[in-house]
C-alpha positions in Angstrom: 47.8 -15.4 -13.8 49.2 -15.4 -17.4 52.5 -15.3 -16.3 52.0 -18.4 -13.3 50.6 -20.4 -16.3 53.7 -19.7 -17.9 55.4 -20.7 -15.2 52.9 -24.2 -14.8 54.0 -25.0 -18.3 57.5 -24.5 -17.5 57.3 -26.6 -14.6 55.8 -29.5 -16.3 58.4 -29.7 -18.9 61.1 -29.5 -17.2 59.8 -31.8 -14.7 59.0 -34.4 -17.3 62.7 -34.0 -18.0 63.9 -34.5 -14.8 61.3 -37.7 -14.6 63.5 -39.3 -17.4 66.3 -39.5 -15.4 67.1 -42.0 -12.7 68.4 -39.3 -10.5 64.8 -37.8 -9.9 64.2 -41.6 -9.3 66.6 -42.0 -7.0 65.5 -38.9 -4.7 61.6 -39.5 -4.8 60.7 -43.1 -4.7 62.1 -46.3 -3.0 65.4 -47.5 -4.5 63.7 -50.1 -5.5 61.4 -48.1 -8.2 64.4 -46.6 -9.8 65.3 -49.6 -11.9 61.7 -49.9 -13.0 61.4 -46.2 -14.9 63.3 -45.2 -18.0 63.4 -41.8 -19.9 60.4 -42.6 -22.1 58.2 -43.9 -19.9 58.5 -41.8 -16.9 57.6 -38.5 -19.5 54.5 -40.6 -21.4 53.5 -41.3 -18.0 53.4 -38.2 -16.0 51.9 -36.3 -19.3 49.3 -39.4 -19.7 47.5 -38.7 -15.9 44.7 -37.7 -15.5 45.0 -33.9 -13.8 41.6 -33.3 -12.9 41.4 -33.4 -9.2 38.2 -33.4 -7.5 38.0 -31.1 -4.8 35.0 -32.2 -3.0 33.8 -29.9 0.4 35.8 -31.2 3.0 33.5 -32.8 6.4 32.5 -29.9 8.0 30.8 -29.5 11.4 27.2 -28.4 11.8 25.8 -25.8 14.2 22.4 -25.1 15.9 21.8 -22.1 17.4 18.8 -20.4 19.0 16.4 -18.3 17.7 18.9 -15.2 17.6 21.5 -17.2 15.6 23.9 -16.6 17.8 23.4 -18.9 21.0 25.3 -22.4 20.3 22.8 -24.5 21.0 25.2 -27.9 20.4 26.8 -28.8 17.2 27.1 -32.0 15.3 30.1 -33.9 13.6 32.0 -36.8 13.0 35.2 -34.5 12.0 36.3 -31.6 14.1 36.6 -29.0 10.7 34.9 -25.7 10.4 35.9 -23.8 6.9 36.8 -20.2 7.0 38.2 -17.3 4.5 41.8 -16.7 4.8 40.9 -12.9 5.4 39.6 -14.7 8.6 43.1 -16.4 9.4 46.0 -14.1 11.1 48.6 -13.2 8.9 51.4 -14.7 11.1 49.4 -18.0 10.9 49.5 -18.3 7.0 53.5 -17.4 7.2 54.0 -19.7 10.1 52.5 -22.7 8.0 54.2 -21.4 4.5 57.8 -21.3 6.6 57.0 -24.6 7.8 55.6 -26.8 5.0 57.0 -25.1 2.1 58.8 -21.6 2.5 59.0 -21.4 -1.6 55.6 -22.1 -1.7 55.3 -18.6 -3.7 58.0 -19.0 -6.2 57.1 -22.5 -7.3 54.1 -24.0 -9.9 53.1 -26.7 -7.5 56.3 -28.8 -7.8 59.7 -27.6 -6.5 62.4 -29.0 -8.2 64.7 -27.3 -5.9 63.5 -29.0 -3.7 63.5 -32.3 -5.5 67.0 -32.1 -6.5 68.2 -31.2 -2.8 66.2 -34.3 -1.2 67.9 -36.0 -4.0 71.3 -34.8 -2.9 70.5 -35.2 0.2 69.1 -38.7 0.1 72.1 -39.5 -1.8 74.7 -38.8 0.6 72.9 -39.9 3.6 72.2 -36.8 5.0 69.2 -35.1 6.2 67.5 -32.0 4.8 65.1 -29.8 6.4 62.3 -29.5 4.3 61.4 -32.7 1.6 59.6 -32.6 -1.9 56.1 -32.1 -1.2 55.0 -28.4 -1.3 51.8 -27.3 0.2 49.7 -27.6 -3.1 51.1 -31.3 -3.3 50.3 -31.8 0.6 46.8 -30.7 -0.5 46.6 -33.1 -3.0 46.8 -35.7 -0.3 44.7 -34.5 2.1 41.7 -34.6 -1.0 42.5 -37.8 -1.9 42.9 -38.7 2.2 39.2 -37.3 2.9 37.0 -37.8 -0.5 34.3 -39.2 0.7 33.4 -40.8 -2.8 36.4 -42.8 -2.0 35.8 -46.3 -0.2 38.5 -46.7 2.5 40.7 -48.8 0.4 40.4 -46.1 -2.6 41.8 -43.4 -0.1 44.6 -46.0 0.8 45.4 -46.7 -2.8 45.7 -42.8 -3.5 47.6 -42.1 -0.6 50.0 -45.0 -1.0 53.8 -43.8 -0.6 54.6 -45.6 -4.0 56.5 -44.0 -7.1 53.1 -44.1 -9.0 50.8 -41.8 -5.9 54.0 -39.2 -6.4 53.8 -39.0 -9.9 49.9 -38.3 -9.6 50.8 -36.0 -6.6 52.6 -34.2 -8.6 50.8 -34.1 -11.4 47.5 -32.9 -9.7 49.6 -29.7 -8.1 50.8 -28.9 -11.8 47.4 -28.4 -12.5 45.6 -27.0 -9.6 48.4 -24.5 -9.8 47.4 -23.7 -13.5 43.6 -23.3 -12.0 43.8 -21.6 -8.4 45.5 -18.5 -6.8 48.1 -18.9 -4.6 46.0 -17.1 -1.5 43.0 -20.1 -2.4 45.7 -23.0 -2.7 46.8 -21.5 0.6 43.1 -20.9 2.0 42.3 -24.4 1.5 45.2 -26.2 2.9 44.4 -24.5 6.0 41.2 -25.2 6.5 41.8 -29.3 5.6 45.1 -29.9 7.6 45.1 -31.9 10.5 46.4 -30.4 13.5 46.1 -33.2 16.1 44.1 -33.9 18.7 41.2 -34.1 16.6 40.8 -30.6 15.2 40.7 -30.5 11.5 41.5 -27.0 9.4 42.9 -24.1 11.2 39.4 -22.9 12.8 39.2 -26.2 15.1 42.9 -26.2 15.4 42.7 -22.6 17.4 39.7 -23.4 18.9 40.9 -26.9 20.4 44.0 -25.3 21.8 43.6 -21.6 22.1 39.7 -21.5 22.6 40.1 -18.4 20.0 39.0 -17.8 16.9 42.5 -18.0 14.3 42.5 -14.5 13.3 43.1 -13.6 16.7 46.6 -16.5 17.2 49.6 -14.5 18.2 53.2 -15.7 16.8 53.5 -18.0 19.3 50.6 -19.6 19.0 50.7 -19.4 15.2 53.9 -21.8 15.0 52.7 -24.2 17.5 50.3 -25.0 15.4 52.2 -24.7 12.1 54.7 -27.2 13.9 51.8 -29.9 14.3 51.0 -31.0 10.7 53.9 -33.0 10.3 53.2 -35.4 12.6 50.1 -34.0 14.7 49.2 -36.5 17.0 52.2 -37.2 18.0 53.4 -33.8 18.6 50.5 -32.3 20.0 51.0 -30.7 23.5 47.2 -32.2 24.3 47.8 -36.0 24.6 51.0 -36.0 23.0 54.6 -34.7 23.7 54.7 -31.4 24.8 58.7 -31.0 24.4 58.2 -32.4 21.2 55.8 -29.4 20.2 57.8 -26.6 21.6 60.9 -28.3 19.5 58.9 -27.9 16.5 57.7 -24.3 17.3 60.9 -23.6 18.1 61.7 -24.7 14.3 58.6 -23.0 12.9 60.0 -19.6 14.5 63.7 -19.8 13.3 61.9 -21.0 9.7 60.2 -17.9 9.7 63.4 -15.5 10.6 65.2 -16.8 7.8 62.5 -16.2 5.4 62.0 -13.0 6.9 58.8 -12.5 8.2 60.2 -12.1 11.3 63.0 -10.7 13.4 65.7 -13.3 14.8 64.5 -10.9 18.4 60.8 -11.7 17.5 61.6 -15.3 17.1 63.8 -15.1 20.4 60.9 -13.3 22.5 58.3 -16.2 21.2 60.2 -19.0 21.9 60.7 -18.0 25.6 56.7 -17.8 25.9 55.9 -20.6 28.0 53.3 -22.9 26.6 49.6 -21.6 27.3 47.1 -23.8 25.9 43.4 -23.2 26.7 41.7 -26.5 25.6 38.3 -26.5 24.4 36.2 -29.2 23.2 33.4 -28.3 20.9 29.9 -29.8 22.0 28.6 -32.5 19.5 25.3 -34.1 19.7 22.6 -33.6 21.7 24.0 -34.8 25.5 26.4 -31.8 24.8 23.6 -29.3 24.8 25.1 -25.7 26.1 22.1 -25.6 28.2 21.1 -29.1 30.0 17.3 -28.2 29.7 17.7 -28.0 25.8 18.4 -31.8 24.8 14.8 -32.8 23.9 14.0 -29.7 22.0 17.9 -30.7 20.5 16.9 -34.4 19.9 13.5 -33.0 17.8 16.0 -31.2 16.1 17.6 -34.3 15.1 14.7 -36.0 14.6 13.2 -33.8 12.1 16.1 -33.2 10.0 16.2 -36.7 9.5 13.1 -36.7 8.3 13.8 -34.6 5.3 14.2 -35.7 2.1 16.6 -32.6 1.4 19.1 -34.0 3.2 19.4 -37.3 1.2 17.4 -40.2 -0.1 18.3 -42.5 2.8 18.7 -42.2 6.7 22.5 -42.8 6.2 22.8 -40.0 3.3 20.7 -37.4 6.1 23.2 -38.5 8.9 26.2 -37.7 7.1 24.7 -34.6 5.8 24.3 -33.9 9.2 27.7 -34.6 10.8 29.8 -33.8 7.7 27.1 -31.0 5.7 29.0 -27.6 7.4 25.2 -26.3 7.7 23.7 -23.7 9.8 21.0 -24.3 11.4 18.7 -21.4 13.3 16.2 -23.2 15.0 12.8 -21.7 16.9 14.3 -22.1 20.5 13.0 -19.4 22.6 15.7 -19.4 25.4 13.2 -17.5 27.5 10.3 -19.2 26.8 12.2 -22.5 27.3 13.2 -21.4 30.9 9.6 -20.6 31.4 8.1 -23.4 30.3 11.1 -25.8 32.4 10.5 -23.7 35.3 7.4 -24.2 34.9 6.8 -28.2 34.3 9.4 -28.5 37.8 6.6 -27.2 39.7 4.1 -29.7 38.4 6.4 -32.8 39.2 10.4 -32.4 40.3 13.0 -34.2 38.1 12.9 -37.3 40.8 9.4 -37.8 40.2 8.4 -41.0 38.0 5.6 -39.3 36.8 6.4 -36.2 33.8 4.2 -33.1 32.5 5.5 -32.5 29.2 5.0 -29.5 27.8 5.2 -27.7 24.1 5.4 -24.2 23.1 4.1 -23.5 19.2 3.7 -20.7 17.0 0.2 -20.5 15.2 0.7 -19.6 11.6 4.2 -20.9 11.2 4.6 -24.2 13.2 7.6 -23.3 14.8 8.6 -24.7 18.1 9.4 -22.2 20.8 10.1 -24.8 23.7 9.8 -27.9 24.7 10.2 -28.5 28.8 9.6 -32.1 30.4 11.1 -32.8 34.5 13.6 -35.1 32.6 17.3 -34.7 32.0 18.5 -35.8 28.4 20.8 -38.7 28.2 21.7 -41.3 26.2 20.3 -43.8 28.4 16.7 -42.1 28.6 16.4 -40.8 24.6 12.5 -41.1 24.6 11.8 -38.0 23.6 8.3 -37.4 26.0 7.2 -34.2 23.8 7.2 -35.9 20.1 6.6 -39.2 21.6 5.4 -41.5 24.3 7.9 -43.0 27.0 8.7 -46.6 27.5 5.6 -48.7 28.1 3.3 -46.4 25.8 3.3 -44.6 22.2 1.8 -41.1 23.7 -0.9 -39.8 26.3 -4.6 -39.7 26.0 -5.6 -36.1 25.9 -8.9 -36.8 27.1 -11.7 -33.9 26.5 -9.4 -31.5 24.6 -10.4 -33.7 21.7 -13.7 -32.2 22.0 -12.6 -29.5 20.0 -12.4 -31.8 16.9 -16.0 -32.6 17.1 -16.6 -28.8 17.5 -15.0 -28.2 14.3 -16.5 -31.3 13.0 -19.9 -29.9 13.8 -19.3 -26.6 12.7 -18.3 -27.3 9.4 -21.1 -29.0 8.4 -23.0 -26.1 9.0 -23.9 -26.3 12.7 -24.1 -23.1 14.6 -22.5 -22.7 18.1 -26.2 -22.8 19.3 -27.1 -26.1 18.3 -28.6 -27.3 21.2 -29.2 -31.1 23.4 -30.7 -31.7 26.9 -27.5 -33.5 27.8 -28.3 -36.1 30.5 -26.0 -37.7 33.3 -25.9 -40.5 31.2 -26.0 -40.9 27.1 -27.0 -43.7 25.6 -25.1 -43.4 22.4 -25.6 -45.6 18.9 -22.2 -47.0 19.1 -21.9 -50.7 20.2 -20.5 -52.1 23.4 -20.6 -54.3 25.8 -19.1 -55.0 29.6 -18.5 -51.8 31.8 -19.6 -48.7 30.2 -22.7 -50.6 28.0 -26.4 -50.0 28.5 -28.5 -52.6 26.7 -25.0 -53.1 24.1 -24.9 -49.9 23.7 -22.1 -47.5 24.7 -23.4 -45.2 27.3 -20.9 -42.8 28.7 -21.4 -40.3 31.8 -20.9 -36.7 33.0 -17.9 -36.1 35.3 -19.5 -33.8 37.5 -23.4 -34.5 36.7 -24.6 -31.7 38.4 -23.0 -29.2 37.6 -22.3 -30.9 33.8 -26.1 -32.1 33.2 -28.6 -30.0 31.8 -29.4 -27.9 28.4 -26.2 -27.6 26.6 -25.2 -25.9 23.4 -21.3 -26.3 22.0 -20.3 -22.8 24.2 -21.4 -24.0 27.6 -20.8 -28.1 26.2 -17.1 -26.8 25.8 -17.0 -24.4 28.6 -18.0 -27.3 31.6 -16.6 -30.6 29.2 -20.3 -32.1 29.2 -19.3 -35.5 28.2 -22.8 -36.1 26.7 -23.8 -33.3 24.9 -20.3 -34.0 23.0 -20.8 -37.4 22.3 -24.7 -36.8 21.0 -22.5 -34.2 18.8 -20.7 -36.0 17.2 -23.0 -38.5 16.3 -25.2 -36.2 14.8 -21.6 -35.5 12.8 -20.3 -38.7 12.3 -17.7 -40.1 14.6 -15.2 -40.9 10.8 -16.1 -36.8 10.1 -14.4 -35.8 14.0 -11.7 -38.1 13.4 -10.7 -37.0 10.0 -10.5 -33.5 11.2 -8.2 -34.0 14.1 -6.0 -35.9 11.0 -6.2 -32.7 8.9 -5.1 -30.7 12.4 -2.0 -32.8 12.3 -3.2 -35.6 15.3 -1.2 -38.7 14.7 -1.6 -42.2 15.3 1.4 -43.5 16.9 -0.5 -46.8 18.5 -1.3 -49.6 16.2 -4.7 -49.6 17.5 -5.4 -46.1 17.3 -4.3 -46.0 13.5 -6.3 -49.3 12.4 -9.6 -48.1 14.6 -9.1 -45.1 12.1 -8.3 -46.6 8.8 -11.0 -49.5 9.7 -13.6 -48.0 12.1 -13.4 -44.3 11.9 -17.4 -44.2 12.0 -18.0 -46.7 15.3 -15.1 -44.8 17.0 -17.6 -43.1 19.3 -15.0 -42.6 22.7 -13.1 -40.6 19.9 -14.3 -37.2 20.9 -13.7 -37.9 24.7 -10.0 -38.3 23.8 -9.2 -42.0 24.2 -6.7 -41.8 21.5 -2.9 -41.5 22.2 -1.4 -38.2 20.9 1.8 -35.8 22.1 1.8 -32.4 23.8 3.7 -31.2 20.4 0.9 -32.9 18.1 -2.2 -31.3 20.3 -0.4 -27.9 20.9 0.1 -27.7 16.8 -3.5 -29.1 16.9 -4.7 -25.6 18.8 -2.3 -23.5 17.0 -3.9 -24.1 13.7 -7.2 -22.9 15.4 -5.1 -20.0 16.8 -4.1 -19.6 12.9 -7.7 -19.2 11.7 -7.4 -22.6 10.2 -4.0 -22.7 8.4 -2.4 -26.2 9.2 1.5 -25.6 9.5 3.2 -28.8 10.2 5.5 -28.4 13.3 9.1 -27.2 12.5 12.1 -26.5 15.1 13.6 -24.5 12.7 13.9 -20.8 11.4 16.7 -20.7 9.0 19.0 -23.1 7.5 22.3 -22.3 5.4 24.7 -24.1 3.5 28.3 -23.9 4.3 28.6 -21.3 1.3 25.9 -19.5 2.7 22.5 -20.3 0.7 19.6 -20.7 2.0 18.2 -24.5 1.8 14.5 -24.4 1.7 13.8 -27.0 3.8 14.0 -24.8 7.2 10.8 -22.6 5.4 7.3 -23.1 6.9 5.2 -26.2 5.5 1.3 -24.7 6.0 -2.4 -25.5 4.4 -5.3 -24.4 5.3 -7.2 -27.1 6.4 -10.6 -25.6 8.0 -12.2 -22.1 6.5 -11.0 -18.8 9.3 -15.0 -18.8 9.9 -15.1 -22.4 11.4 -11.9 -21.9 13.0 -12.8 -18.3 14.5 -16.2 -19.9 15.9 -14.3 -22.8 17.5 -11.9 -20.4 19.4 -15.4 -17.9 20.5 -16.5 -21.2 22.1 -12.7 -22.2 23.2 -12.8 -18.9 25.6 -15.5 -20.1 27.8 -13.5 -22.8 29.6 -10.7 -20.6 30.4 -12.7 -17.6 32.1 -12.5 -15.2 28.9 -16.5 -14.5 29.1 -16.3 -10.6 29.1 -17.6 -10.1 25.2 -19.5 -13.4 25.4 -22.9 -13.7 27.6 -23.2 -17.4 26.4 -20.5 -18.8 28.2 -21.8 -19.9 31.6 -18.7 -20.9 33.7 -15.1 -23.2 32.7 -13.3 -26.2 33.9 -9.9 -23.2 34.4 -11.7 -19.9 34.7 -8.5 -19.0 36.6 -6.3 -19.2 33.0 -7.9 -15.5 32.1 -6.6 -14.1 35.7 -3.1 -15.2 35.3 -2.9 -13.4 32.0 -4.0 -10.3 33.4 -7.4 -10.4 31.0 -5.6 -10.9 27.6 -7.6 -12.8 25.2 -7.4 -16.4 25.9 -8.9 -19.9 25.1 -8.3 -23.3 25.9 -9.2 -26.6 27.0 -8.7 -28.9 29.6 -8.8 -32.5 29.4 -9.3 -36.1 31.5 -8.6 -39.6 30.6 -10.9 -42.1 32.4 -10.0 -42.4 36.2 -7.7 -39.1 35.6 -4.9 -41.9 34.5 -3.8 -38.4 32.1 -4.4 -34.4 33.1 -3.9 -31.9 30.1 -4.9 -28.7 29.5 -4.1 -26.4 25.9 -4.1 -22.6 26.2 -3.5 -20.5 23.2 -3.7 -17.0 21.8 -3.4 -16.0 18.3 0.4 -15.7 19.4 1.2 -19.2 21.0 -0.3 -22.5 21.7 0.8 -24.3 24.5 0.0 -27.8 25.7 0.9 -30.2 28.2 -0.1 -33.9 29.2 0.7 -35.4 33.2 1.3 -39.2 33.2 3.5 -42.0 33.8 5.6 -42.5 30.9 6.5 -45.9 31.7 3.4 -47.3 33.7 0.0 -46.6 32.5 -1.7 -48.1 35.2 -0.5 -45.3 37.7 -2.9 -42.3 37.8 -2.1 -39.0 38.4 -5.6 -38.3 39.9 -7.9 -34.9 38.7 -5.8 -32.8 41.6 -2.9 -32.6 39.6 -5.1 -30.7 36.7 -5.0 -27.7 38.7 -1.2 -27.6 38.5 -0.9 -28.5 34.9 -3.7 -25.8 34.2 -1.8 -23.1 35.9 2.3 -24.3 34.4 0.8 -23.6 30.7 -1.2 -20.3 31.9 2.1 -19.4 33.4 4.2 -19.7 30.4 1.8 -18.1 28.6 1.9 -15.5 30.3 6.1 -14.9 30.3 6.1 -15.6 27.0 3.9 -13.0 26.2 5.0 -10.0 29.0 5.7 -7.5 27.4 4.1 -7.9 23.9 1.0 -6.0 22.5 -2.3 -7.6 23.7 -3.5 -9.1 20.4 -7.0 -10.0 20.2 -9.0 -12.8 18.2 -11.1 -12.2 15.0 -14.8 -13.1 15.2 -16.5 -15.1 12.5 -17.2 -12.6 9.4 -20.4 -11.0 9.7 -23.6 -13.2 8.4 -21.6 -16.7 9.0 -24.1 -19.0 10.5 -22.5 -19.9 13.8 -24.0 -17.8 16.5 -22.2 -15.0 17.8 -22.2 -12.9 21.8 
């Protein structure tokens, strides 16, 4: 290094020298310019810039993979640039580029005055000359100024102007970046921000877009092609440009590299009779792209989510860009084969023609990770609605009906309650909440049992919960307080997306009475996550598509770690799932369940521990059921996204029941049955 400093220094003065003079004048700017410099103030100026250069991270491209981190998922960008080491980047390439752009490009200290004097020459007789001033480090120095994005638009014009002024800071930038970088990283990093046409910026995309290789794998051939493109790359590209035109320049690059030696004149010869084989390949970006077409909602939560965080930048704009230009990494909690599952799944419940949709969501309890996310819809950008983290069209989400029950369990439970507390539940309730019209007895709201006789009768929260008796839930939650229920499905993570869901809650909580039977609007991702935290022994984790996230230098960004909170005690939540197991057939170490709205959920996991919940809007408009173990939580919601008025009738519940069971179950094949822990010993909630 001491001796390229030497070198630097040498450079500078004597280019400072050859500044004063109007022949350096003559053979870098406009003849115009010439008459304007003299001795003195072409040497005060070029020693009075500033040589600083900011070297901001080039736009990079962002990846999301799968869960194995190694499964493209899609990836997201506004420019085509991935970075890589050099060590990465076949030696022929580097030589092609350096035989190209700049074959002194090791003997020089940023500025060849060889170079300069021979364009001079050159320019002076009206000839033409092979190769012109700028050197790679200078050509570098343009394409930061080109692509700093702390430059507006007319800033990157200004810097990049072909004046005399932009050649004397050219210049004087490569002086000093010389002084500061290696050779090899000088080299590196003109690589990996050239444009190479067809919109591949940086040698990565460039091998990719043509070859459909990585670059450490380009032959000769292929490595001058592409060295051939930077000096004018769109129009010489052999994709969308001239074709003849890029074989004439590899053609040049080849003999370039003969005479500097790097090759044989028979090497050259043997490379330039390869006919052209290009192999183009467009990398996916955005969502629509998906590598797999079921994977575009779980993709567009993706989205979503990231820009939700405040890592990525104060504003929307700031996460975008961070997004498209960032170079990140992201790992997300895909599951591909929990994902084909749970789509294979969903298609049995309704087909992809079908107007009606069962969306379903896979979560991890503990961590709030996303496993899949299935719904008989293809993404596009005409249908975006994303039907898992959202409603669709006409609504803001699905009422979950009875599977809300379970926040009046907890409800209940916490305040000290045991699983025995007991009611005569009747066909009909008349409750302390207000009302009038259908559904009022006497101005008071007075709902019914389903299925009266097989609901009706002496009830306590396991055989309430096990045959969803409307009445014994709604008497329970009065004895709670309806604000108390609807506070804890808030601390479980249930949102309210509808305007009058979220001001009956701010406003009403306590009146809400209909709260416990589910007549709020929620999403299968919000009430699986709901479940999961149960599944978690009460540890809230808010939901997250993510594993892993890395930088484009490889650190971690904390924003892909779990969010979690324990929200309810393990006791509360450990009675609540005891009770959950009655609806879902798992009686065998519990003589207080006494039957379930889908027994059948037990048999299709082969007897693993199990609980769940099923649920009903009025007149069956909705069908959802939630499943979990202490492994997964798995919900999904039938409706009509787009008209609410069209019911999907209590038959379909069966089918809904038996999609989640199912993807419990393949998700799960395989893995160690796991069972639940009961309440610790002496807690007050009943036990088998």
């Amino acid at each position: 290094m001491r001796a390229r400093s030497v070198l630097s220094k040498l450079v500078t003065l004597v280019l400072c020298g050859v500044l004063a003079g109007l022949a350096l004048a003559a053979a870098v700017f406009p003849a115009n310019a010439v008459l304007a410099l003299t001795a003195k103030s072409a040497s005060d100026a070029f020693l009075d810039l500033p040589s600083d250069l900011k070297t901001p991270p080039p736009a990079q491209r962002s990846y999301v993979y799968a869960n194995d981190g190694k499964t493209l998922i899609t990836s997201f960008y506004d420019v085509n640039r991935e970075d890589v080491p050099l060590d990465d980047v076949a030696p022929v390439m580097q030589q092609a580029i350096v035989a190209a752009e700049d074959a002194r490009f090791f003997e020089h200290g940023g500025v060849d005055l060889r170079s300069v004097i021979r364009a001079f020459v050159a320019n002076g007789s009206g000839g033409k000359v092979e190769q012109g001033a700028s050197t790679l480090t200078m050509q570098y120095v343009r394409n930061v100024l080109k692509t700093d994005p702390g430059l507006s638009e007319k800033q990157r014009e200004e810097a990049t102007a072909d004046t005399a002024g932009r050649k004397i800071q050219e210049m004087r930038y490569a002086v000093a970046l010389e002084q500061e970088l290696s050779k090899q990283e000088i080299l590196s990093r003109y690589l990996n921000i050239a444009y190479f046409g067809a919109g591949a910026y940086g040698i990565a995309a460039a091998s990719e877009r043509y070859f459909a290789k990585e670059p450490d794998k380009l032959t000769l051939a292929e490595a001058a092609l592409l060295a051939g493109l930077v000096q004018s790359p769109d129009a010489d590209s052999p994709i969308g440009g001239d074709k003849d035109r890029a074989l004439e320049r590899r053609a040049y690059v080849l003999d370039s590299m003969a005479r500097t030696g790097k090759i044989t004149p028979a090497q050259a010869a043997e490379a330039k009779a390869e006919p052209l084989r290009l192999k183009p390949t467009e990398m996916p970006s955005g969502c629509t792209a998906a590598s797999d077409n079921t994977w575009g909602f779980f993709c567009d939560y993706v989205r979503q989510w990231w820009m939700a965080q405040p890592e990525f930048g104060a504003t929307p704009q700031d996460r975008e860009r961070n997004l498209l230009q960032g170079g990140y990494s992201v790992v997300t909690s895909l599951d591909p084969d929990v994902q084909k599952a749970a789509q294979r799944n969903v298609l049995d419940v309704y087909g992809y023609g079908s107007d009606r949709a069962a969306p379903m969501a896979v979560v991890q309890p503990g961590t709030g990770r996303v496993l899949a996310m299935a719904v008989n819809r293809h993404y596009s950008l005409k249908d975006t609605t994303n039907q898992l983290i959202a409603g669709g069209g006409a609504i803001d989400g699905y009422q979950a009906g009875s599977t809300f029950k379970l926040f009046t369990m907890l409800a209940a439970l916490e305040s000290g309650r045991s699983l025995d507390t007991g009611f005569d539940a009747p066909a009909r309730f008349v409750s302390q909440y207000p009302a009038s019209g259908e559904g009022s007895c006497d101005g008071k709201w007075c709902p019914s049992n389903a299925n009266p006789s097989w609901m009706d009768g002496y009830r306590t929260m396991w055989t309430g919960f096990g045959r969803s008796v409307n009445t014994y839930f709604v008497w329970l939650e009065q004895q709670v307080g309806a604000d108390k229920v609807v506070e804890m499905a808030q601390r479980l993570g249930i949102t309210f997306r509808a305007d009058s869901d979220a001001n009956f809650a701010k406003d009403n909580a306590a009146g809400w009475g209909s709260f416990t039977l589910g007549v709020a609007a929620t999403t299968p991702l919000d009430l699986a996550n709901a479940y999961a935290t149960v599944a978690a022994e009460g540890m809230y984790c808010k939901p997250t598509p993510v594993l892993s996230i890395t930088d484009p230098s490889g650190k971690k960004v904390a924003a892909g770690d779990p969010k979690c909170e324990r929200v309810v005690s393990e006791d509360v939540a450990r009675a609540a799932t005891d009770a959950a197991r009655c609806p879902v057939g798992d009686q065998s170490a519990f003589s207080r369940c006494d039957g379930g709205t889908a027994e059948q959920v037990s048999q299709i996991l082969g007897g693993r521990p199990v609980a769940g919940k099923t649920g009903t809007s009025e007149d069956a408009s909705t069908e959802s059921f939630v499943g979990f173990t202490p492994e997964l939580a798995v919900a999904s919601i039938a409706a009509n996204p787009d008209d609410p008025q069209d019911h999907v009738g209590s038959a379909i519940q069966r089918d809904v029941v038996i999609a989640v069971a199912r993807t419990m179950a393949s998700a799960l094949s395989g893995q160690p049955e796991k069972g639940f822990t009961p309440p610790s010993a002496g807690a007050a909630f009943g036990g088998p």
